[in-house]
N, C-alpha and C positions, 0 to 999 in steps of 0.2 A: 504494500500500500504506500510506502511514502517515496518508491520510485512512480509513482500515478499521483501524487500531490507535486514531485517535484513536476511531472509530465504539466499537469493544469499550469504552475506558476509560469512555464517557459511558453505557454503555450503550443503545445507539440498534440494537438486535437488526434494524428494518428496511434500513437502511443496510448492515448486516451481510448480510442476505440477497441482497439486489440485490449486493454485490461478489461475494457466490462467485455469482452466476448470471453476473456478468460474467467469472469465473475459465473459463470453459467454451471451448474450443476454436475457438469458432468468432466469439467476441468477443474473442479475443485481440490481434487485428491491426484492429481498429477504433481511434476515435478518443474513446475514453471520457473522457477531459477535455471536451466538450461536454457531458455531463449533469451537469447541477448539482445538489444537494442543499442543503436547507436545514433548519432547525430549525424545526419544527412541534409547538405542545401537542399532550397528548396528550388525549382527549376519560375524563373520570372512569367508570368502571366502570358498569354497569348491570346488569339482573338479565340478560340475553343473552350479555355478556361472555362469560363459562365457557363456553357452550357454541359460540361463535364461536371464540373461541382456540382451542379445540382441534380444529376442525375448517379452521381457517385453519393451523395447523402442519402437519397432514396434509396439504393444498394445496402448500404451500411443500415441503413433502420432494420427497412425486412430483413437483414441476416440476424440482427439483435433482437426483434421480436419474433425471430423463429417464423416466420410467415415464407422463407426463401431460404435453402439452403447455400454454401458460398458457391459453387459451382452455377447454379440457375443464376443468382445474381450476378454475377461477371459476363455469364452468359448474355442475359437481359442488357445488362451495363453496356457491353462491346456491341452488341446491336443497334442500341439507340440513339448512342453516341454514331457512331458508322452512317445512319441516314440524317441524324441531324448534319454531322459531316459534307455528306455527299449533296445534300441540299443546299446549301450555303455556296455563297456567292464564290 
C-alpha cells in the first residue's frame, strides 16, 4: 500500500490502476512483491491522444468492474481506436 500512496502523490494514474486490479480477490494471496515497476517518460500528446484516453479509460473501468475480461478489452480498445483512426482527416 504505500508504494500506491507514493503512486497517487507523483501522480502515476497507471500504477494506480494495476494496484486496484491487484486489490481483486483473487490476487490477494499471491506474491505481488515480484512485479516490479519502474519510472517510465511519458511519450508528449499527439493529435490521437483525446480520443485514445478516453476510450483506454473505458477499457480500464470494464476490466475493474469485471464486466470485460483484459483480452476483450484490448481487443474492443485496438478496434475503436483503429476506425476512429482511419476516419480522421
Amino acid at each position: 500500500m504505500r508504494r500506491l500512496a507514493e503512486a497517487r502523490a507523483e501522480g502515476a494514474a497507471k500504477i494506480i490502476v494495476c494496484a486496484k486490479l491487484f486489490e481483486k480477490p483473487a490476487t490477494l494471496k499471491r506474491n505481488l512483491s515480484a512485479i516490479k515497476f519502474r519510472d517510465v517518460a511519458i511519450s508528449p500528446p499527439n493529435q490521437f491522444s483525446a480520443m485514445f484516453n478516453k476510450d483506454y479509460n473505458q477499457s480500464v473501468a470494464d476490466m475493474i468492474a469485471g464486466k470485460k475480461d483484459i483480452n476483450t478489452a484490448l481487443r474492443d480498445l485496438q478496434d475503436e481506436v483503429q476506425k476512429q483512426i482511419d476516419a480522421a482527416p
